[in-house]
N, C-alpha and C positions, 0 to 999 in steps of 0.2 A: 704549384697549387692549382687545383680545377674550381673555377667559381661556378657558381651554381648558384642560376636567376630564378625565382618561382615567385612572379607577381601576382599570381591568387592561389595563394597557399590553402591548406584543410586540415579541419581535425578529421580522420578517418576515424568513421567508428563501424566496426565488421560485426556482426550477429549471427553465429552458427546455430542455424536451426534443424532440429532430426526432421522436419516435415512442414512446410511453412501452411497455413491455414488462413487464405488470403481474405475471406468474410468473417473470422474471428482473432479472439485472443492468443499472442506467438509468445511461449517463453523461454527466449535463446537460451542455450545447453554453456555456450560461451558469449562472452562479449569482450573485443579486444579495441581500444580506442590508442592512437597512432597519429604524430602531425604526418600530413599528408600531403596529396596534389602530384601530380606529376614531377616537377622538381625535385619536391623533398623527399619523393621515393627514389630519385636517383643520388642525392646527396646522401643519405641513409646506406645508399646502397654501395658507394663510391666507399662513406666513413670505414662500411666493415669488410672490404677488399684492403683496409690499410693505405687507400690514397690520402694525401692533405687537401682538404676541401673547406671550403666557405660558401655558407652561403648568404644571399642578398636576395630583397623582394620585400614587399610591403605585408605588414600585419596589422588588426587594430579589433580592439575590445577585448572582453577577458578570452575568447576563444583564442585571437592571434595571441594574448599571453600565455597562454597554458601551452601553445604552440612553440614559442619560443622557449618556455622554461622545458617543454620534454626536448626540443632539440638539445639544448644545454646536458640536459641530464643521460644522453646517448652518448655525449660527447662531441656531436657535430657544432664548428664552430659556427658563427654567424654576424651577421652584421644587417639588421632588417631594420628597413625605415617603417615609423609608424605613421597607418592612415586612422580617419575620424569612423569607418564603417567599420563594422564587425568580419573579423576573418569569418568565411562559410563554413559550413559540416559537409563531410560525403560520410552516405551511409550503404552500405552493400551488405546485402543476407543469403547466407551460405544455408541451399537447402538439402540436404543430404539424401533427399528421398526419394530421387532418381533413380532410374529402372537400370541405367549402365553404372551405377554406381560410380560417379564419375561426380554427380547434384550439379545444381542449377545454382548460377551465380544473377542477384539482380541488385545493381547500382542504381542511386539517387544522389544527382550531386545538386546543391545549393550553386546559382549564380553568382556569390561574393560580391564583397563590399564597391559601390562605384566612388572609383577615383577620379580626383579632380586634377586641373594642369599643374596648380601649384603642390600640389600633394607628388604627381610624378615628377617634376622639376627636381624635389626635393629626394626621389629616390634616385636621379641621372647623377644627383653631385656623389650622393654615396656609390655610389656605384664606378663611375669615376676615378674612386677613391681606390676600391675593392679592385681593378684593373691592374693597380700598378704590379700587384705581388704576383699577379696570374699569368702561365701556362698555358691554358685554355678555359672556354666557356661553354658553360650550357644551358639553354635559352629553354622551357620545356614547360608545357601547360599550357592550357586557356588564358586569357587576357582577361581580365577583370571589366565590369560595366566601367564607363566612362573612357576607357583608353582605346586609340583608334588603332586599324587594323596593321597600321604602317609601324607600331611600336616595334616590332623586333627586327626591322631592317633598320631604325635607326639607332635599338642598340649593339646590332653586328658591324653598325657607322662606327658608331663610339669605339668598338673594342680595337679599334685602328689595325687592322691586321691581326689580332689575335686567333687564332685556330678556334670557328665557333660551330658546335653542334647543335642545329636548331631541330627541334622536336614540336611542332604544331601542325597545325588545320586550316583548310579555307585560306582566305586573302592574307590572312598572316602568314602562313606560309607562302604562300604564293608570292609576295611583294617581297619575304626575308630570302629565298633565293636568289633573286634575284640583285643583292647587293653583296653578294659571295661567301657564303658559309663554308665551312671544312667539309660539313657532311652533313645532310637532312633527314630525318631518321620516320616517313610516311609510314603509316600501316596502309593493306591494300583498297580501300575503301577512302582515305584520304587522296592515294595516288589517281584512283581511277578519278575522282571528285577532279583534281586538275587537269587531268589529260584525256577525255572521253573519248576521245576520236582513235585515241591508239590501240592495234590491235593485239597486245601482247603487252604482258607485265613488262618485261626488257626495254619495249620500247617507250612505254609509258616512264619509265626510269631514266632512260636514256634522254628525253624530250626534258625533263625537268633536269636534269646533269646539264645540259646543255647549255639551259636561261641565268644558268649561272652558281650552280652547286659544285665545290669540288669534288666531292662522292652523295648516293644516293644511298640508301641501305634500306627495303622495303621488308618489313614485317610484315610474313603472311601464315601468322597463328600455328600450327602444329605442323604447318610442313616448311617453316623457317625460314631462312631471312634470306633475299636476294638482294645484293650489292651489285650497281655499276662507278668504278670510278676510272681515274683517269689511266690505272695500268690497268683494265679489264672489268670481264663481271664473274661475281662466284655466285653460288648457292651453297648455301648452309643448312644442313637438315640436323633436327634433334634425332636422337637413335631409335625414341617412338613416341607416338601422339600421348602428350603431356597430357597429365589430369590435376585437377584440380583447379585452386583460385587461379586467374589468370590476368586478377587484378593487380597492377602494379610489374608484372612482367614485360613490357615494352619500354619501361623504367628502367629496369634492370638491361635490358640491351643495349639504352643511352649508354649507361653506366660504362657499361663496359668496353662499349665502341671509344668513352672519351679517356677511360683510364686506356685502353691501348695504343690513343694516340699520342698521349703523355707519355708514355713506355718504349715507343719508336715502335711496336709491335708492326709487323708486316701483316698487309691487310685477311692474307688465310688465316693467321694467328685472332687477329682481333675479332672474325667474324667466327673462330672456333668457341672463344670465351663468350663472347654473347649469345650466341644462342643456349649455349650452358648455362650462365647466370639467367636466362628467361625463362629456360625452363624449371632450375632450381626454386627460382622466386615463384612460379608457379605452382610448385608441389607444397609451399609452405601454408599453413594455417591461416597468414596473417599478410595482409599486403604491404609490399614492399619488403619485404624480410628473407634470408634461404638459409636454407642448414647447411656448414661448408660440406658434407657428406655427398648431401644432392647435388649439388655444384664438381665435385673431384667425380662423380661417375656419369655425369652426364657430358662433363670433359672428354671424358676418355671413349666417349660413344660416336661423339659430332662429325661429321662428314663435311668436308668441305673441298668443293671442286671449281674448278676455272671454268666459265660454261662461253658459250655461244650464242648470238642473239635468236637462233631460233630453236635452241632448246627450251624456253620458259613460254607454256602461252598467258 
């Protein structure tokens, strides 16, 4: 089983507009609402690969219920402690009236409910709990108001050794490698954020592998994902620059790095499937979601080669 943490969960709600009209009245063509967050698009995305997944993280008010009852009704199971704040909304509007035909994508997300000590106390005993049945972990999203930046190194503490893929930003990531994750999964704008000084993605990867990561796995948008771990580095290219939403796509590449470690997948293999599910979940309408369609030809497209530290700058 893959546990799957999301302590500030989302109602996603996406609005495709033929032309957005930023000083007046917009009336989306579609409107698709979705629990969300980082996590629960990887747990979503995990549930329809066919892995056994749970998940855990805090909800509270009628949005964390209605969050709860659509995971239920997707089928993902769950196990979520309840806090006194309201779960947040992300809103994202799809505008199609781009000149490359490709539309512009723009997010709003809500800073979610702040948690208190005793309110997270009360999600470490669950979670705890949720440990026992688990394979591995994934740690993914923002931190909610109220919890400090050290939270996800002490719950890679807790998981005692368990295989954990951390997916954050800033000092949370920064503090969670450094108490030994399986794999951190940076986009390139977060890597460069920790490593300014290095002159090359590779090395920039390599310097965070170092402090204490057993693999890095660097998302870098449409020309795909660079890994350093401990048997080397690959690059991973999609077969061509992805269109579409490209929300919830680095979701999908969790996914699919932590179902391939559950899998015994060998690291070319895991990094052939991710960048496939990221860009699949990218072409779909709706974030967090892929057609298996998209996903079986975007498989059979993927490149994937063992590289050298100075082939990546």
């Amino acid at each position: 089983m893959i546990l799957v943490v999301c302590l500030n969960p989302a109602l996603d709600i996406t609005h495709e507009v033929a032309a957005v009209d930023w000083a007046g009245i917009n009336r989306p063509a579609a409107v698709h609402d979705r629990p969300g967050g980082k996590g629960l698009n990887v747990a979503r995305t995990l549930h329809a690969l066919g892995a056994d997944v749970l998940v855990t993280g805090l909800v509270g008010g009628t949005t964390g219920t209605g969050v709860a009852v659509a995971l239920s009704e997707y089928g993902v199971r769950t196990a979520l402690t309840s806090v006194y704040g309201p779960t947040r909304r992300t809103f994202t509007v799809v505008d199609g009236s781009a000149a490359n035909g490709r539309g512009n994508v723009a997010a709003f997300y809500e800073p979610g409910p702040a948690v208190g000590a005793a309110e997270f106390a009360g999600f470490l005993d669950d979670y705890r709990e949720a440990l026992a049945g688990a394979d591995a972990v994934v740690l993914s999203g923002s931190l909610p108001p109220g919890l400090p930046d050290s939270t996800y190194a002490t719950l890679i503490e807790v998981a005692n050794g368990l295989p954990v893929i951390l997916d954050a930003h800033g000092e949370a990531l920064r503090l969670g490698v450094t108490v030994g994750p399986a794999i951190v999964k940076p986009n390139l704008a977060e890597l460069t954020a920790l490593s300014p000084r290095q002159p090359t993605v590779v090395a920039a990867a390599r310097e965070l592998h170092a402090t204490g990561a057993g693999a890095v796995v660097v998302t870098l948008g449409h020309d795909g994902l660079l890994a350093v771990t401990d048997e080397g580095c690959w690059r991973a290219r999609p077969p061509a620059a992805v269109a579409g939403n490209a929300t919830g796509a680095g979701d999908a590449v969790a996914a699919a790095l932590a179902h391939g470690l559950v899998l015994g997948h060998p690291w070319d293999e895991r990094l052939r499937h991710a960048v496939a599910l990221g860009a699949a979940t990218a072409a779909a309408p709706v974030a967090g979601e892929f057609r298996s369609g998209d996903y079986a030809g975007a498989l059979a497209a993927v490149t994937v080669e063992q590289i050298s530290a100075e082939e990546v700058g």
